[in-house]
N, C-alpha and C positions, 0 to 999 in steps of 0.2 A: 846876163849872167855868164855869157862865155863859155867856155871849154867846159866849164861845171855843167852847165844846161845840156851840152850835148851828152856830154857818160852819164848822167840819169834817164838820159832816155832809156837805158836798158834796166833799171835798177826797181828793186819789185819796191812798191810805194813811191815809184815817183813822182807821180800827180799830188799828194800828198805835201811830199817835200820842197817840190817847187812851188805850189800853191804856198808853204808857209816862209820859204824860202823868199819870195817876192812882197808877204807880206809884210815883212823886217823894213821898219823906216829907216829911209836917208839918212846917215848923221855923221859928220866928221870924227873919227877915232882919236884924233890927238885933241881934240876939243871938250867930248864927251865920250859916254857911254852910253848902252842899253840895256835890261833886263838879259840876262845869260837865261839861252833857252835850251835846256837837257835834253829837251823831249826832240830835237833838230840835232846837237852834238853827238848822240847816242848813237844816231842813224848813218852818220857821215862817219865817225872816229873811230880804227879801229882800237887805239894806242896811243899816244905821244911818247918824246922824249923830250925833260926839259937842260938846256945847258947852263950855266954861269952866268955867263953873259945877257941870257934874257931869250935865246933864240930857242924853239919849240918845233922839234921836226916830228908831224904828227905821219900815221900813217891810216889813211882812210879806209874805207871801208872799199871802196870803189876800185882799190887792190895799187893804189901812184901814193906817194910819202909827197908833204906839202912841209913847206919849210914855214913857219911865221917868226917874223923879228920884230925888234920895238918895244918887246915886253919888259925891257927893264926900265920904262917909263913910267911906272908905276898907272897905269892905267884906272886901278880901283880908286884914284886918287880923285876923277874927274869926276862932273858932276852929271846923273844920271840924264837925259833928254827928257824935255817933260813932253807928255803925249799932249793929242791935239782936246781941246775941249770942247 
């Protein structure tokens, strides 16, 4: 997880988050998708802004703004990842 792993470490519910944080499967973004999970976005997100273009500068809760691009790929377009059976 990176730079994410380390600023939760101070973050109240972080065992939590990272626990569900880790347990998000693998899967290629331009390929598929997965289940949008609120109950993890809630906890990270204080905000976003979205632009034209597709790009979405959120501003976390963890108090640093993330920038995400690509969204004008239409993403809801892909096909969901189907879980393991």
């Amino acid at each position: 997880m990176g730079w994410c792993y380390d600023v939760l470490q101070g973050m109240h519910g972080q065992d939590w988050l990272i626990n569900e944080l880790e347990s998000i499967p693998k899967f290629n973004p331009e390929k598929e998708r997965i289940k949008f999970r609120p109950d993890i976005f809630t906890r990270i997100i204080e905000k976003g802004t979205m632009f034209p273009n597709g790009r979405i500068i959120y501003d976390l809760k963890l108090g640093i703004p993330w920038t995400a691009t690509g969204n004008d790929m239409r993403a809801w377009h892909l096909k969901m990842k189907k879980g393991k059976k």
